[in-house]
N, C-alpha and C positions, 0 to 999 in steps of 0.2 A: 674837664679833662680827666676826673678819677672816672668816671663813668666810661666815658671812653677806653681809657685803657682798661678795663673790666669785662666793657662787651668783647673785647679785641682778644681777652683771655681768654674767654667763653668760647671763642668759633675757635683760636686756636687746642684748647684744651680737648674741646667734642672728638678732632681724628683719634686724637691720643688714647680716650676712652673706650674708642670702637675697637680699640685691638683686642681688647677681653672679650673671653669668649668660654660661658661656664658650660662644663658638662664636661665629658671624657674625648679623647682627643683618641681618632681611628690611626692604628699601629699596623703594619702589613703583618698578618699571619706569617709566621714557618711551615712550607706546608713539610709533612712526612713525605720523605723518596728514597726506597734504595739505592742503593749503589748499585744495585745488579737489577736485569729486567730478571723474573720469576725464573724459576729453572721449569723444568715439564715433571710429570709426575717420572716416576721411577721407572715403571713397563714402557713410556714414552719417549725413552731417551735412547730412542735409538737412531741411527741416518735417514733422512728422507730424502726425496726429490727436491723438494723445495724447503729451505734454511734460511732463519730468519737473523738478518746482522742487522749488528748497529752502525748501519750506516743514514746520513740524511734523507727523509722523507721528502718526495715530489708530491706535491699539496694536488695535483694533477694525479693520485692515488693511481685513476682507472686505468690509466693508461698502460700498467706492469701486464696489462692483461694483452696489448696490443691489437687489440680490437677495433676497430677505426668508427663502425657505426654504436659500438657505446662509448666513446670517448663524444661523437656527433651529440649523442642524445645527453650525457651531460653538461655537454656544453649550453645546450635548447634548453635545459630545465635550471639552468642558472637566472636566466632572462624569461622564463614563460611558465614556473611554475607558482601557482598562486597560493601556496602556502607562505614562500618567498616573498612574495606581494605582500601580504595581509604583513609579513614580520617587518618590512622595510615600512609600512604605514603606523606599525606601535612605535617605529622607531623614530618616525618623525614627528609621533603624537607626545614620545617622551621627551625630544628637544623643544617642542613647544612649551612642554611645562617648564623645565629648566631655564625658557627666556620668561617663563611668566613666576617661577621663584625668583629668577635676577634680579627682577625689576626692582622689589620692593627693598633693595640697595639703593638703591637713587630717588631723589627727590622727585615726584610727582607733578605738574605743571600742567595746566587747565586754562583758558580764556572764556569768558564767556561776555555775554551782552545781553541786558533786557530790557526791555519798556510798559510801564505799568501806568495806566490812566485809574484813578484814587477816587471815592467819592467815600468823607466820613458820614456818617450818620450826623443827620439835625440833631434827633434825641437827645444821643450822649453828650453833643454840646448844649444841651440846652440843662440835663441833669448835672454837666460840670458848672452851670452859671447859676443853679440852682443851690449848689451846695455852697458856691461864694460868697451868694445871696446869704444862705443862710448863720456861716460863719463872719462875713466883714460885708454886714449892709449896707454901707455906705458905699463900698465899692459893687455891688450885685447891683445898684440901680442906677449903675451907669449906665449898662446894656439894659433891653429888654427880653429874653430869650426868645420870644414867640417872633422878632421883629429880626431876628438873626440867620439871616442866607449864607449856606456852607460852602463852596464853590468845589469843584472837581477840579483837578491838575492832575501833571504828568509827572512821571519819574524818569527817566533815562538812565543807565548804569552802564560800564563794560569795565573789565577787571581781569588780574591775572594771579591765580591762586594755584599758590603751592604748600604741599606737604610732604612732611621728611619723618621719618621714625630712625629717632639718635643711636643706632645699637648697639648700648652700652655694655649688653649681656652678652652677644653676641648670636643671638634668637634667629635674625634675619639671615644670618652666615650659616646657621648650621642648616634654616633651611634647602638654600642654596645648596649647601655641600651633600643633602641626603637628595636632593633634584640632581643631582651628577651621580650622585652614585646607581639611582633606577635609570639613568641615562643608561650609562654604561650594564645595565641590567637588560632593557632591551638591544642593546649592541649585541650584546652575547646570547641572547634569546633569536635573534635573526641567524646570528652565526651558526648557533645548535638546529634550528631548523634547516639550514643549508647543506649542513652535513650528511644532516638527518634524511631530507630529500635525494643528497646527491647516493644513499647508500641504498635507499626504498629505487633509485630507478637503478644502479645496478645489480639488485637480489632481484629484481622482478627480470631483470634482460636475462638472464643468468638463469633464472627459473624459467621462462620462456625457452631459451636456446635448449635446455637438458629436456623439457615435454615435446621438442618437435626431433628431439635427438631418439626418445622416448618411443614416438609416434613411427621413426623411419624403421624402427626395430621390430615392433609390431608389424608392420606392413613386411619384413623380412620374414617374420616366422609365419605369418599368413599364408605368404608363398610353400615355405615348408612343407605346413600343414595341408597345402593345396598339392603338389608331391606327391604327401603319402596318403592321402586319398587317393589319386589319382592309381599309385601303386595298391591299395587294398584292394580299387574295382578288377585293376587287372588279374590279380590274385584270387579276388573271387569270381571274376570272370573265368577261370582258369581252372576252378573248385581246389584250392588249396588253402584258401580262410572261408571263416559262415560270415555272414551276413554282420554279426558281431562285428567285426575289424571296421567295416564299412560304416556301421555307426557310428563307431566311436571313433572314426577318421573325422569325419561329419562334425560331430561333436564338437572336438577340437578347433576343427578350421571354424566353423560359427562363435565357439568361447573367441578366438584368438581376433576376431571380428569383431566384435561386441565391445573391444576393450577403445578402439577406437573414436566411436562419435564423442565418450567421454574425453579424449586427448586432445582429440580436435575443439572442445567445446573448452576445456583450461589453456588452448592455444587463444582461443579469442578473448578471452578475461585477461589473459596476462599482455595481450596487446592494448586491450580497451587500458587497463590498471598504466600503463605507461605511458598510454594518450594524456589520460588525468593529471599524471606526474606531470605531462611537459603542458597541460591546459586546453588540452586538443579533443576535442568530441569524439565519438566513439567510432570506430572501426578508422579514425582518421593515418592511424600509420598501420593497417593493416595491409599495404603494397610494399610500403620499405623492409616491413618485418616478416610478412608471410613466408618470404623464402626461407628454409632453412640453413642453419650454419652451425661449426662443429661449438660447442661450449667452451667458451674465452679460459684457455689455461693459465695456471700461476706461474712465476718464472721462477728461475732456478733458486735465484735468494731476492728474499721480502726484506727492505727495510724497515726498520722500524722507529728508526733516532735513539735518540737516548734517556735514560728517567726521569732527570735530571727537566726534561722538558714536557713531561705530562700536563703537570697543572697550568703550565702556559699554552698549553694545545689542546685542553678538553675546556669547551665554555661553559659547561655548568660549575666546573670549580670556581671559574672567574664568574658567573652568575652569582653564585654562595658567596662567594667574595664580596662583591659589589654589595649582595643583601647584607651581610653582616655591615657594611661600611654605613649603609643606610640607617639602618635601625640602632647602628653608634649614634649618628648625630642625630636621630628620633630623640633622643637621652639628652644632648643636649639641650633641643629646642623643649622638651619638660620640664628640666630644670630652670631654665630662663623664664620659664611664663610666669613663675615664684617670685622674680624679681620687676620692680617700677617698670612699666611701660614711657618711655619717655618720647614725644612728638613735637617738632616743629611745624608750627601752620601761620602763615603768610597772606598776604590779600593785599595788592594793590591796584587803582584804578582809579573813576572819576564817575560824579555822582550830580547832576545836575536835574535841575524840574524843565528845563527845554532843551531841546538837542542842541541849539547853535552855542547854549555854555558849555557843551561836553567835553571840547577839548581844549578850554584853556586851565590853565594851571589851577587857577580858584578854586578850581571843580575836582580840585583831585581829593581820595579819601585813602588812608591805608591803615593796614592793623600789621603784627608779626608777635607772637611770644611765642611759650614753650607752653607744653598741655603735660601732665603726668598724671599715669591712672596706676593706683597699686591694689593689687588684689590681698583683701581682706577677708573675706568668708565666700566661698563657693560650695558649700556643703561636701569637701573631702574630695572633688572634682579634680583639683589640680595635682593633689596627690595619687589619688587612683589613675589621672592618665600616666604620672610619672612611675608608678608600679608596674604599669601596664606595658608603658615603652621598655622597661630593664626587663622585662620579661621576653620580651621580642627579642629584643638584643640575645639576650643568653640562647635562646630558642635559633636565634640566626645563627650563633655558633657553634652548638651542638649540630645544626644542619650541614655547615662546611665543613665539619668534622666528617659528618655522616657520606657526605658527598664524597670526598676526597678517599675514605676507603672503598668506596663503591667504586669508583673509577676503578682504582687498581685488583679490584675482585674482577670487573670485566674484564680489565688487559691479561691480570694471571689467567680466567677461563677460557677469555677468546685464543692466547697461544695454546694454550691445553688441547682445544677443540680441532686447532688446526694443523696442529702434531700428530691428533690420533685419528680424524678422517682420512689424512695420508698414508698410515698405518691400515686401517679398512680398507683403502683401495687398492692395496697390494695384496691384503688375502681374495679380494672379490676378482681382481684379473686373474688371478690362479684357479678360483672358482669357474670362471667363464673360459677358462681355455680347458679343463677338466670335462663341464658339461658340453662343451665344443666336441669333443674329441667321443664321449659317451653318445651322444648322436648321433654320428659318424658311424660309429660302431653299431646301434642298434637299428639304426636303418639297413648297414651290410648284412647283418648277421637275418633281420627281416626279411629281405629279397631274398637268402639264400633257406629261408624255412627253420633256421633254428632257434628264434626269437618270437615272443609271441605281441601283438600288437602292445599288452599291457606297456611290456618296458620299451616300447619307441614312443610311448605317451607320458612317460612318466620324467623319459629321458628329455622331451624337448620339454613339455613343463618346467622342469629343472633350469634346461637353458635361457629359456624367458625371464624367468625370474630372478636369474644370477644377473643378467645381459640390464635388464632392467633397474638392481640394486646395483651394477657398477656406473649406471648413467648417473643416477641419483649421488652416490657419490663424487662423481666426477663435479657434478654441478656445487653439491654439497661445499666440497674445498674448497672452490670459488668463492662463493656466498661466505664462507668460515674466513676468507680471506679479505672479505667487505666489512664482516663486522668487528673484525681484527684493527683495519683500518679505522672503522667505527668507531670504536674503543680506545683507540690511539688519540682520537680528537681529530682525525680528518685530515691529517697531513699538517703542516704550521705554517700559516702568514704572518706576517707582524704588521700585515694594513688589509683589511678587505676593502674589497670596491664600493663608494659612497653610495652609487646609482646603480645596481646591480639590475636592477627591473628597466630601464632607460637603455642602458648598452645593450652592446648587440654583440659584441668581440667577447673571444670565451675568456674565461677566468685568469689564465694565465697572463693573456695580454693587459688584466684590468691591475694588477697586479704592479 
């Protein structure tokens, strides 16, 4: 009865033990957040078109642009872009591992069955009757050893074997707990790719729309150019310019020519480059995109949310998070490997030399104890990896550290950038209504004899290039306005979609 109540103490006492758990215990960071989003620098704080408040972010970002066919194409690069893919595959490669850290929580459970047919050796019975012989004569000449037939038989087994590791230290727990935390590492590693993708197909649409906006411009002053040739022949038809004008009308209209296959040839890369995004072979959306359309504008005010919710809306913070939470209980499971390995192993079953005794009771055989292995000399092993891990550790901290200002260097540069391309765009539309109007003029002043070709060449020159740096910024703002978004962390969910690759309904619906 004392034994009894002993063992009885033993299984109840074992939960009781597994509650310890040595090594440092992971405490959620503070992270740093103003109160105020940045201010713009000083020359930048002046009114624009576009004002960015704090109001709530549509995670649905693209849409402020009211574009219909890039809102389409983001939707198609949620479900068909294979970077997306590849990130939902670590992601289900890293819940595989956290079911395969789990496991080694729970007791292990195995059946097996065998049959073994035996033959000992004569020999060694004949050297064990030898030695009998030799020691208690009397008894060695009962047998004769040469006269001694060994016979073969069978063995028959089946049995059910389990093993349990007691964890006492709490070793099996922290591994578990750092299996959750690269869980949650690749959650956020999909997530940062998703963003990442959704911003790469709107700077590529965005840079496409402004080279075919680019391209219609050119083709405008080519007409020009074709004009005032057409005006220099008459003129020198007429002998009131030399041959001079007519060149260099020439000239021009061929330069303004030339600029072209190169625009058309960044038109087809920036269609191929968005096929890619959505998984689509090459020229595959060059019917839906070919056409041109004006460059997706910003709206009047950009939200932005609030500070306060940065590091819950940018995943590499919560990526640095998760790593530092890992490489916490890394420090755990170092310090526990210091301590007694403690194991339960079990075996029950039936053991018979013919199969028809196999299943009755007689036949049955079983074992169960405890096993303990404590480590005593590893040549400085255990402690080099336990230096090793508090290294990581501090190194994963110092990174979320690093992480979490970097974030807010991008959100202070990306408003910076998109306060002052708005600023540019308002000195360059003065510039193109300026060279507008200089054109105007040296073409009249041309036809009437008082101008000489120089300055109608000099003047439409002028206007290409103004005409041209205000498309680019047009586009510019755009894009400054993706990476804005970018930098913001992408708008905020509080559940992205499980099967993102599988659906087919855009984001918003999965949501």
């Amino acid at each position: 009865m004392k034994y009894n109540f002993s063992f009885l103490s033993i299984v109840i006492l074992i939960p009781t033990l597994t509650g310890c758990a040595v090594g440092p215990d992971y405490h959620k960071k503070d992270v740093w957040t103003p109160s105020k989003w940045p201010k713009p620098a000083q020359s930048l704080q002046i009114p624009t078109n576009s004002q960015v408040v704090m109001n709530k972010i549509n995670p649905q970002w693209w849409e402020y642009f009211h574009d219909p066919v890039l809102s389409d194409l983001e939707r198609r690069a949620v479900t068909s872009n294979l970077d997306i893919q590849m990130a939902t595959q670590r992601l289900i490669a890293s819940r595989a591992q956290l079911m395969i850290a789990g496991s080694a929580r729970f007791p292990s459970l195995a059946a097996g069955a065998s049959y073994q047919r035996s033959q000992y050796s004569k020999k060694s019975f004949s050297r064990a009757l030898q030695k009998v012989r030799n020691s208690e004569p009397a008894l060695g000449n009962v047998v004769n050893p040469s006269d001694v037939d060994v016979p073969s038989f069978n063995q028959w087994s089946d049995s059910l074997d389990t093993s349990w590791e007691v964890d006492l230290w709490g070793r099996v727990r922290r591994q578990y707990e750092s299996a959750g935390a690269l869980k949650q590492v690749s959650e956020e590693d999909r997530r940062g790719v998703l963003i990442a993708q959704q911003a790469e197909v709107a700077q590529n649409y965005i840079t496409l729309r402004g080279l075919q906006s680019q391209l219609n411009i050119v083709k405008e002053n080519e007409q020009i150019a074709q004009n005032i040739l057409n005006l220099a022949n008459q003129r020198f038809n007429g002998g009131l310019v030399t041959e001079l004008d007519v060149r260099s009308a020439e000239a021009q209209l061929e330069q303004t020519r030339a600029e072209i296959p190169s625009l058309e040839q960044q038109i087809v890369e920036y269609i191929n480059a968005l096929g890619l995004l959505l998984g689509e072979p090459p020229r595959a959306l060059s019917e839906e995109l070919s056409t041109p359309t004006p460059i997706p504008l910003v709206p009047p005010q950009v939200p932005i949310g609030f500070p306060s919710e940065l590091a819950q809306r940018r995943p590499d913070i919560r990526q640095a998070e998760a790593k530092l939470h890992s490489a916490t209980a890394e420090v755990g499971v170092a310090v526990a490997d210091f301590y007694p390995k403690v194991t339960v192993d079990a075996q029950m079953g039936f053991r018979s030399l013919s199969f028809r005794d196999l299943g009755f009771w007689g036949a049955r055989a079983w074992n169960v104890g405890p096993s303990i292995s404590l480590p005593i000399f590893e040549g400085g092993k255990l402690k080099g990896q336990l230096t090793l891990k508090k290294a990581e550790q501090k190194e994963a901290a110092l990174a979320y550290r690093k992480t979490v200002l970097q974030a807010w260097q991008e959100v202070d540069n990306a408003l910076n950038a998109y306060k002052a391309e708005q600023l540019k765009q308002e000195r360059l539309q003065d510039t193109v209504k300026s060279n507008q109007r200089a054109v105007y003029l040296a073409q009249a002043q041309y036809r009437q004899g008082l101008q000489t070709y120089i300055n109608v060449l000099d003047a439409q020159r002028r206007l290409l290039s103004s005409q041209q740096d205000l498309i680019d910024s047009n586009a510019q703002i755009s894009i400054n306005l993706v990476q804005l978004y970018k930098a913001l962390g992408g708008g905020w969910e509080s559940k992205y979609p499980e099967k993102i690759v599988a659906s087919k309904e855009p984001l918003s619906k999965q949501n």
